[in-house]
N, C-alpha and C positions, 0 to 999 in steps of 0.2 A: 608492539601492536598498536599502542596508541599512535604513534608517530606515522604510521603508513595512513590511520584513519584520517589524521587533518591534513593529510597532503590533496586529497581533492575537495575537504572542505574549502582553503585558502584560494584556488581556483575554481570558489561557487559561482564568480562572474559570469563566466562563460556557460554559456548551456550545455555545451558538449560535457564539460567535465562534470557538471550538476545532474546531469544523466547518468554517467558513469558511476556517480557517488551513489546515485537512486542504486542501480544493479548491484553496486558492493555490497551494502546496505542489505539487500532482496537476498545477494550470495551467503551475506553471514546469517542472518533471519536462518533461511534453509539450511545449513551445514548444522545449526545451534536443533532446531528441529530436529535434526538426524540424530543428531549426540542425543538428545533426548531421549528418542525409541529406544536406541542402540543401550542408554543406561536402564533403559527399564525393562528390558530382557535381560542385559544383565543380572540387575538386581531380580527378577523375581524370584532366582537361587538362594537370595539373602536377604529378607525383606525383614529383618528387625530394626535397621536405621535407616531403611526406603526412603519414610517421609521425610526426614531431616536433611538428609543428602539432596535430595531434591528440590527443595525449599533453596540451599544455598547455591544451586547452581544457575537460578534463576533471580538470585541478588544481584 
């Protein structure tokens, strides 16, 4: 995962790919949001270590 992330850091020269790297960036943002909702519907079934789990997934 890291290694796919600095491949359009090292081609920040160029605008194009410094665009690209914005949208990745925006793609992962929203996906990580998703995960989000999705664990907290989850979890309302089991909300004794809610806060705690949550806390870590945002470290």
């Amino acid at each position: 995962m890291k290694r796919i992330l600095l491949i359009p850091v090292r081609a920040c020269g160029d605008s194009h790919a410094f665009l690209f790297y914005k949208l990745y960036f925006h793609i992962i943002v929203t996906l990580r949001s998703i995960y989000y909702i999705i664990y907290i519907i989850i979890s309302n079934t089991n909300e004794v270590s809610f806060s705690e789990e949550i806390s870590t997934v945002f470290i």
